[in-house]
C-alpha positions as CSV (number, residue, x, y, z in Angstrom):
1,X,0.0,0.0,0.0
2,X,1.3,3.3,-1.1
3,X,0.7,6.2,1.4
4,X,0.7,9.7,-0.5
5,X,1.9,12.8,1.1
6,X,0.4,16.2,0.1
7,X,3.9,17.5,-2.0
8,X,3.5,20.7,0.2
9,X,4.0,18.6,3.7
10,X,6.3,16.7,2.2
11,X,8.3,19.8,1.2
12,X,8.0,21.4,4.6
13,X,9.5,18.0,6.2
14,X,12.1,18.4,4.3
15,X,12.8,21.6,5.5
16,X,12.2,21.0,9.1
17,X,14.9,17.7,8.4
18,X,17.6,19.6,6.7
19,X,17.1,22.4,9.1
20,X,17.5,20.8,12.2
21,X,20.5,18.9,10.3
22,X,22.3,21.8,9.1
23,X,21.7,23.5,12.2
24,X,23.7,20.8,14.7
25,X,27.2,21.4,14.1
26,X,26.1,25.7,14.6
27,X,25.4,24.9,18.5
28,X,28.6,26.2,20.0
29,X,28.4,24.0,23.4
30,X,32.0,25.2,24.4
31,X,30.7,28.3,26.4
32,X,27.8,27.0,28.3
33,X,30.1,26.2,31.5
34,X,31.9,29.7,31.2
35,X,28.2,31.0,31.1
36,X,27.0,29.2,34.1
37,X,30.5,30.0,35.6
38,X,30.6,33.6,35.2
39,X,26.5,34.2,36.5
40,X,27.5,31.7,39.8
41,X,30.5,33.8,40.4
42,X,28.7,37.2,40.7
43,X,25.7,35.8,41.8
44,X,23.6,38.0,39.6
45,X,21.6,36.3,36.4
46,X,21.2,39.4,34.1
47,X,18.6,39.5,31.8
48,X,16.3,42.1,29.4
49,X,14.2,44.0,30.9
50,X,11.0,42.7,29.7
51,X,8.5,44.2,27.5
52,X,4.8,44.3,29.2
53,X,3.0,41.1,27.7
54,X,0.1,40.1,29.6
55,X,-0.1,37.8,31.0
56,X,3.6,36.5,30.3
57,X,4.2,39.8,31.8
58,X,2.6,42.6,33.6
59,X,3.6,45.1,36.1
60,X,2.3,44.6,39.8
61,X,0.6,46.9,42.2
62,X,4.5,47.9,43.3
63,X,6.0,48.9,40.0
64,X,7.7,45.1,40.1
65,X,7.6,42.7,37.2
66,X,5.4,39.7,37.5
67,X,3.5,37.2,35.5
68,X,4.5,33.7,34.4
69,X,8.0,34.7,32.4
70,X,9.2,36.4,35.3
71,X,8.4,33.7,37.5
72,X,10.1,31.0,35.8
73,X,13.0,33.2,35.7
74,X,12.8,33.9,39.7
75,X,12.6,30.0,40.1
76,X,15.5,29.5,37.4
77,X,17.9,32.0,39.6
78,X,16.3,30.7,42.8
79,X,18.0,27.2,42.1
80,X,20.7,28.5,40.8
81,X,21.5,30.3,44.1
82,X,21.4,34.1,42.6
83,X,19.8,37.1,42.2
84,X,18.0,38.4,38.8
85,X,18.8,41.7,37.7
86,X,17.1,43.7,34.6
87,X,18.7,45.2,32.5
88,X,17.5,48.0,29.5
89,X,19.5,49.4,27.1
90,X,19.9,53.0,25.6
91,X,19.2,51.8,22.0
92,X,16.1,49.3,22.9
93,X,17.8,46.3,21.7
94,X,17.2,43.1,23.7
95,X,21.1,42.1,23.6
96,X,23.2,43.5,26.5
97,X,27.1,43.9,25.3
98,X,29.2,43.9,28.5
99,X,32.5,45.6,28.5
């Protein structure tokens, strides 16, 4: 029995296969331990400050981030043993270049 694929699925599985193929040898695994490293050592985990997405994110009664992002960061930094610290930048860019 011959099974027939629509040629547009089969196209985008081919895609998604050569994708996530071509894409393995991109993952640069050699600076995940200086990553982790570096945040444990100054016991801060830095990230964007978040854009107001509700209810991924909203601002509380207190002026503080909150919502479900912002918690699974707090728990992410919580086992880590840190603090989380937000950071903005002048040009509104998500990326953070530390000097």
């Amino acid at each position: 029995m011959e099974v027939r694929m629509h040629p547009v699925k089969r196209l985008l599985i081919a895609i998604a296969i050569a994708w996530a193929a071509l894409s393995v040898p991109l993952a640069d695994h050699s600076l995940a331990g200086e990553v982790l490293d570096h945040i444990r050592s100054t016991g801060t985990l830095r990230s964007p400050a978040p854009d107001i997405w509700p209810p991924q994110v909203i601002k509380n009664e207190k002026g503080e981030y909150d919502g479900f992002d912002v918690e699974v960061l707090r728990e992410v930094a919580r086992r880590m043993g840190v603090k989380v610290e937000y950071v903005t930048n002048p040009d509104g860019s998500i990326i953070t270049w530390d000097e």
